[in-house]
N, C-alpha and C positions, 0 to 999 in steps of 0.2 A: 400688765406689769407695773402699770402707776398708776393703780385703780385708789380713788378719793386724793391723788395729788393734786396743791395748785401749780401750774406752770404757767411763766409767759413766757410768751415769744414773738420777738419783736420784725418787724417785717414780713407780718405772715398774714399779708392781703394777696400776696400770690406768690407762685414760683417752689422753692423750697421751702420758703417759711410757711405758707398755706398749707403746702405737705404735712408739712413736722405737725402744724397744730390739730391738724384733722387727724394725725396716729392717734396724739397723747389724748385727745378725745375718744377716738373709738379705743383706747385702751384701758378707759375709765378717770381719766384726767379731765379737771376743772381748767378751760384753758382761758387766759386771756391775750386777746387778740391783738396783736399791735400792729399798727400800719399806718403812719402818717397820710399817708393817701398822696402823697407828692410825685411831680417827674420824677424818673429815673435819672435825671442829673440833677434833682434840687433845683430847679429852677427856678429862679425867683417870680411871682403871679406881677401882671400886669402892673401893679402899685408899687413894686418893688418890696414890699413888706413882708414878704417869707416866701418860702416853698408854698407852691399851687397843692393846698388841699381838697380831699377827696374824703370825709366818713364812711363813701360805698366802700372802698376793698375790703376792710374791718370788721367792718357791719355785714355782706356779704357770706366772709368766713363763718363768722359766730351763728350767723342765720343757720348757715348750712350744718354748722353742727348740731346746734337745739334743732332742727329739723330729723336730724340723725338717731336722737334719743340723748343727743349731749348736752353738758354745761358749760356754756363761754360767755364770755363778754365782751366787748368792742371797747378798744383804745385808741384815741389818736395823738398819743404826745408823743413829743421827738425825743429820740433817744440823743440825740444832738446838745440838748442844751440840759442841766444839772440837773436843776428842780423839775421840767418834764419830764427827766429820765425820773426821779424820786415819785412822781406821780404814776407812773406804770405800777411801782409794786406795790404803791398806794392801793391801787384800783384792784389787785390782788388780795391784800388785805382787806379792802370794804367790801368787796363782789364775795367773796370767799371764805374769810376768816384768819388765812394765813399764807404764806407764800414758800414752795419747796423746790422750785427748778425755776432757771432760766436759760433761756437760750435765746441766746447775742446771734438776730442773723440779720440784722437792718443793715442795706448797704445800699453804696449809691454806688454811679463811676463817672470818670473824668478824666478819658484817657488820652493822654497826649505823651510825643515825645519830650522826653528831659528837658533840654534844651528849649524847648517852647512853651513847657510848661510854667502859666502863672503862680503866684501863692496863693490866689483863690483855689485853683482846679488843686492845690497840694494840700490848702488846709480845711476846704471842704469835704474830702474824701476821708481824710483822720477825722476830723471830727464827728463824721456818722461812725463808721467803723471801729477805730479807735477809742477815741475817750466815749463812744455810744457806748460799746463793752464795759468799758471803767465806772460810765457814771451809773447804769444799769445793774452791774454785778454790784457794787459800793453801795449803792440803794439797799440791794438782797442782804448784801452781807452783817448788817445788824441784826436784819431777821433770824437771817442762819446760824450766827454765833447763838443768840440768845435761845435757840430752840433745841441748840447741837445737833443741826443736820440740813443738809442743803446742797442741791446739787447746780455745777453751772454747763453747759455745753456752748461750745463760743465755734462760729465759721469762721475759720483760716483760709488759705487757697494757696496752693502750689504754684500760683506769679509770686506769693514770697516767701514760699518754703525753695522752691528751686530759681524760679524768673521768667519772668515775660516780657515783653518790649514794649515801652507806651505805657507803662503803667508802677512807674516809680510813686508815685500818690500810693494807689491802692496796695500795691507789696508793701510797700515800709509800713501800711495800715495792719497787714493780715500776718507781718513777719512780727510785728511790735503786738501782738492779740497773742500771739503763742506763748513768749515773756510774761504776757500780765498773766494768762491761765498758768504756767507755771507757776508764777509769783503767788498767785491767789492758791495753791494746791498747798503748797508749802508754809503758807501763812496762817490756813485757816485747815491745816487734816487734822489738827489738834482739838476743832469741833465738828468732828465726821464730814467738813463741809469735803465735796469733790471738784475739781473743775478740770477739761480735757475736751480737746479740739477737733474736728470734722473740714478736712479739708475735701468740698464736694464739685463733682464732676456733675453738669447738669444744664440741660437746657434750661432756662427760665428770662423772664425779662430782662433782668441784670445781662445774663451771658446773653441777648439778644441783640446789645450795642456794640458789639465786638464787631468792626468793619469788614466786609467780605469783598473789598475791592481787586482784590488778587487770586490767582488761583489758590494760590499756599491758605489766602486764608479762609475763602470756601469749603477747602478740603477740612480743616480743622473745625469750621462751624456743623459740616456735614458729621461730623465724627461726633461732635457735643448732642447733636439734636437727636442721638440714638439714648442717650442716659437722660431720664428720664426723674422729676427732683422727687419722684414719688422710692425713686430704690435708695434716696438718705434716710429718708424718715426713720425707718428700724432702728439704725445703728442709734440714731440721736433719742430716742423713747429709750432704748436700752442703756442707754449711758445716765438718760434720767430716773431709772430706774432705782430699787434698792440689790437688785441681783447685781449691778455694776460696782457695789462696796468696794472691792477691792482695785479698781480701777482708776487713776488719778496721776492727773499731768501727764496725760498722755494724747500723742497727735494722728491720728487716722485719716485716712483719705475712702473715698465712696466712688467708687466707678462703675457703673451699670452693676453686673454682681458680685464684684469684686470689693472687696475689703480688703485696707493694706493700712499696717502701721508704718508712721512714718520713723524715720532716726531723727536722732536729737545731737547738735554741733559737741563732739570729743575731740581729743587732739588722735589727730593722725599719725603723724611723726615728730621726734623731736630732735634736736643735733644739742650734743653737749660741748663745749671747750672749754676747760680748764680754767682758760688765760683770761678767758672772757669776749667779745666780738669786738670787732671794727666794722664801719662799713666795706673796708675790700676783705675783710674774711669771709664777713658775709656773702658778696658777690663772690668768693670764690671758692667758699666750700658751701656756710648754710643751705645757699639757695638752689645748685646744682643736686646735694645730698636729697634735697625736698621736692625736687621739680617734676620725677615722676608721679608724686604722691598730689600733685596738684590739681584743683580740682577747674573740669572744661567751663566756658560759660554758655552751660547750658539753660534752656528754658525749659516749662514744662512740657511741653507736646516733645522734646525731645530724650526727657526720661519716661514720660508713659506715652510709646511711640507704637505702642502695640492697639490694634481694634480694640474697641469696649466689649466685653464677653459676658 
């Protein structure tokens, strides 16, 4: 389905991003490889002078697909910082020729409670995730204006489409990724560009930090370790696709076999008065009139509370 495309994608020295780039591979895509090679928290190496690099996951990937009968290349810039991220699709245009998909899936984590949570552990986690997407698609997007076509695929996650505990860094990261894929849908369908989101259920190293100190959360790691990051891949090939045309700003989620769109924030209900509010009208009609329509604080394991199928 994206036979002679270039796509990159970024964190795809393991996990899902290794998935996604071994499809767009065996589906006749030029892929390039991206994977900083760093800890799962960014850790800074012994010197203090950046995240502890690794060229093996990268090089590994690409190995394994020119082994395949595929075409890759290995990347190790961060999607973190502007002109690294500018050098990825560099690397697409000189390895390839041109560049036609990306797919934002480099993430770190850095989960703490709110309240104990640093500005390091807050502005680390945007910064890969968040402005990685930004500076990443913002790179592409020259390319894809000036070609009139380009498609983007960006990972969200259902800690900030719905909520999670411990992980206000990464939701306000994966809530603030859905905005910018709108924003970018809307900014750029006027040059065929597309861009639409994969919120993915999945074991991989990322979800492998997730603390199992408690039974509650054994039970929920036992439950992730059945989906498997190979049943995303499809859906993300397909969205980079050209069969996907008509598809744009849109949020989906990947759960073992399941596929689910997600809703996007409408108003619920609304209360009119004439006269205009106060705050005690407010308390004493708005908020009563709206309280059934209110929405629980719920997290994800408690909207998708059903087995993966």
């Amino acid at each position: 389905m994206v036979e002679g495309k270039v796509v990159v994608v970024t964190g795809a020295g393991g996990g899902i991003g290794r998935d996604i780039a071994l499809a767009m591979a065996a589906h006749g895509a030029k892929v390039v490889v991206n994977d900083i090679g760093a800890a799962l928290d960014g850790a800074l190496d012994a010197e203090g002078g950046g995240p502890t690099r690794s060229a093996g996951p990268a090089q590994q990937v690409a190995d394994e697909i020119r082994a395949a009968g595929g075409q890759a290349v290995p990347n190790t810039d961060n999607v973190a910082d502007a002109a690294s991220a500018a050098r990825i699709v560099q690397c697409a245009v000189d390895s390839f020729g041109c560049i036609d998909v990306v797919v934002n899936n480099a993430g770190i984590l850095r989960d703490r409670f709110f309240h104990k949570m640093s500005v390091d552990e807050w502005d680390s986690v945007l910064k890969v995730h968040l402005y990685g997407s930004y500076y990443v698609s913002r790179a592409a997007a020259t390319h894809f204006k000036e070609q009139n076509s380009g498609a983007l695929v960006h990972m969200t996650s259902t800690s900030g489409l719905i909520g999670n505990f411990g992980q206000a860094n990464y939701s306000a990261a994966k809530l603030g990724i859905v905005a910018l894929s709108k924003s970018i849908a809307l900014d750029m369908q006027k040059f065929n560009v597309r861009s639409n989101c994969i919120a993915p259920f999945a074991w991989s190293r990322m979800i492998g930090a997730i603390p199992t100190d408690t039974d509650e959360q054994r039970a929920r790691v036992d439950k992730i370790k059945q989906m498997t990051p190979a049943k995303v891949a499809p859906l993300a090939v397909y969205l980079a696709s050209d069969a996907a045309g008509a598809v744009n700003g849109q949020i989906f989620s990947v759960r073992n076999n399941e596929i689910s769109l997600i809703s996007q924030p409408r108003p619920v209900r609304s209360i009119h008065r004439s006269e205009g509010w106060t705050p005690q009208s407010i308390a004493e009609h708005a908020m009563p009139a709206m309280r059934a329509s209110f929405f629980p604080l719920d997290r994800s394991a408690d909207v998708f509370s059903w087995d993966p199928v």
